[in-house]
N, C-alpha and C positions, 0 to 999 in steps of 0.2 A: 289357553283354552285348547282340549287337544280336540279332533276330527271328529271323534265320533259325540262329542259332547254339541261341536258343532252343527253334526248333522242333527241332534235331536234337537236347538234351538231351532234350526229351520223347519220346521213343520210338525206342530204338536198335538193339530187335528186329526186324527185315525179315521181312515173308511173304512178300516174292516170290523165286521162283526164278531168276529172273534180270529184270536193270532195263531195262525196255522201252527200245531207244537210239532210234529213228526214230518219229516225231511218228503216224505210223500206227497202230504198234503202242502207242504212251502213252493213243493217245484209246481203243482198243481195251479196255486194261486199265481206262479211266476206264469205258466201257459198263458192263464188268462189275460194277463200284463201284456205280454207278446201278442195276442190278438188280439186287444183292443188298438194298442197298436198299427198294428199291419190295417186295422177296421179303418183307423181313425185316416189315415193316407187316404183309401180308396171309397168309404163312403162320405167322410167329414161324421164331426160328433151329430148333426140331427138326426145322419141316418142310422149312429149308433144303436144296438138294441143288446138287452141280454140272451137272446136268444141267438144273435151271430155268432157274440164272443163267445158261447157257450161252443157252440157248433165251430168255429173254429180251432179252441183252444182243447177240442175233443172229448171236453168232461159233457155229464147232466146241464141242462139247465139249474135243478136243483140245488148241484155240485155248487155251481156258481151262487144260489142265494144265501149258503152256508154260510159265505162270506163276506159277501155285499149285498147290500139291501136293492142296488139298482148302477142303472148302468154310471151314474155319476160318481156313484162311490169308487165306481172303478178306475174312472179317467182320472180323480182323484186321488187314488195309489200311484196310477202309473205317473203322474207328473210330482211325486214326491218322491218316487223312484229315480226320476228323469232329475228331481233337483240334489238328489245326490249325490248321481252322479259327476252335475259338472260341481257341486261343491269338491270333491273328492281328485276333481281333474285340476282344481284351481289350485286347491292346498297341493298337491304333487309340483305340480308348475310350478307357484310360489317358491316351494324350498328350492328351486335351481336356481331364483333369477338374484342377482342385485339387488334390494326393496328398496337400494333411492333411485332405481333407474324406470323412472314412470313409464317411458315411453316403451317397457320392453314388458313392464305389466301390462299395460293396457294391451298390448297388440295382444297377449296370453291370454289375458282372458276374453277380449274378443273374439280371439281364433279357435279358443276354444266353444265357445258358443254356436258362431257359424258353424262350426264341425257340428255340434250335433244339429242341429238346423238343417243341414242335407243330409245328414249318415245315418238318425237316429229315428227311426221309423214312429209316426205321431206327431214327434216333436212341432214339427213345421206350423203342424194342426192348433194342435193345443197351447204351446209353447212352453209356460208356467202357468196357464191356467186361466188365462185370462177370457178366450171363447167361452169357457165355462160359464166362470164364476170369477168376481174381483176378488174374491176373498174362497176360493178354491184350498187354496193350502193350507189356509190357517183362518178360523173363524172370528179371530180377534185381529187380522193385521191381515193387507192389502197384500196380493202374489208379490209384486215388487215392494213391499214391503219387507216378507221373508228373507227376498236375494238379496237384500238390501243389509239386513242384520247380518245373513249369515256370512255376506263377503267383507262387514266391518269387525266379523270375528276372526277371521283369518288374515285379514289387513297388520291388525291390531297385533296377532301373534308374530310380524315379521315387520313391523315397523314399532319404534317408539314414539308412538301416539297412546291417546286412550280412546277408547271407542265414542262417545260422547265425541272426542277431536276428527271423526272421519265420518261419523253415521251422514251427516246432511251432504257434506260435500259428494260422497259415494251415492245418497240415494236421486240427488240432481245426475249426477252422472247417469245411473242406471236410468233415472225417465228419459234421458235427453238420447240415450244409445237406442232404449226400448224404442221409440218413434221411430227414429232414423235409422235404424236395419230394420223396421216393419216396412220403410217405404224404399229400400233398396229390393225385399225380395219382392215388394210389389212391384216393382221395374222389372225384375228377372228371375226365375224362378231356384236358380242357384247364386242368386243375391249380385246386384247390381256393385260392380268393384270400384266405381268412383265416389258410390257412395260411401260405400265401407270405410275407402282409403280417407276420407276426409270427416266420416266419424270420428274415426278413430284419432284423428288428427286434432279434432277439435277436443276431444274427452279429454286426450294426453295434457292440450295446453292448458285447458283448465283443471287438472288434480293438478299441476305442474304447480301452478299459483298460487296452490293452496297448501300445498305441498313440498314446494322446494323440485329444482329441477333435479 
């Protein structure tokens, strides 16, 4: 399965009204990403409006409903945005590591998570989507649901398994991670380290077992 087939499983619901064609109006649409963003940090998504991001991101208001019908459609790009990036962070990572060394996946893609978690302006907010909407990124399947596919598609490309052989085990991992770094950044606002260290500890021994060490 190659990456960009990947990213188009992960998220098949579109919020835009129509797909920006001319490299003017793409960077346009990218402004507005970036300021909901920066919005979603300092107001949180209720005090979202289109009229911030509009005024932020320097366009019309107008400008903005060209392309999104409302402010959800937006928060709704930018965390499809957000999820492909760390898909794209994951398969880079992957191709470097050993894929029977669980313990050194898990800590990748953890770490890479956390990273965007503090670095990635919204994220902390919205994270995949879940403040939103449970079904934010895709209208037919659950936010962790998406991450959940799309990392047994890239699993899949670097182990010999079949996706059917990792879907369930990957998507108990992903609930059991999702809870427990929600309640590590609830501890501290740049994420509680013991919690983290014994997330991760715990994920590892359990793909391990299912997995092989």
């Amino acid at each position: 399965m190659s990456e960009n087939h990947t990213a188009t499983q992960a998220a098949t619901t579109t919020p835009l009204r129509r797909q920006p064609v001319q490299q003017r109006s793409a960077k346009r649409v990218e402004r507005m990403l970036d300021a909901s963003a920066e919005l979603l940090d300092e107001v949180g998504y209720e005090g979202l409006t289109t009229t911030l991001i509009a005024k932020r991101a320097g366009v019309a208001v107008g400008s903005l409903y060209q392309f999104f019908p409302d402010k959800r459609a937006v928060v709704q790009a930018l965390t499809q945005r957000n999820l492909e990036r760390f898909i794209t962070a994951v398969n880079d990572r992957l191709g470097t590591l050993d894929p029977h060394h669980w313990w050194d996946i898990v800590d990748s893609l953890l770490d890479i998570y956390l990273a965007m978690h503090r670095d990635v302006p919204g994220f902390s907010t919205v994270h995949f989507g879940d403040v939103v909407d449970l079904r934010l990124l895709d209208d037919r399947r659950t936010n962790n649901r998406v991450v959940v596919d799309a990392l047994a598609g890239l699993v899949t490309t670097h182990l010999a398994l079949s996706q059917e052989e990792v879907a369930l085990p990957i998507s108990i991992a992903v609930e059991a991670a999702d809870g427990l770094l929600n309640y590590a950044f609830r501890l501290d606002p740049r994420g509680n380290q013991d919690v983290i260290d014994e997330t991760k500890t715990l994920i590892k021994g359990y793909l391990a077992s299912k997995f092989g060490d």
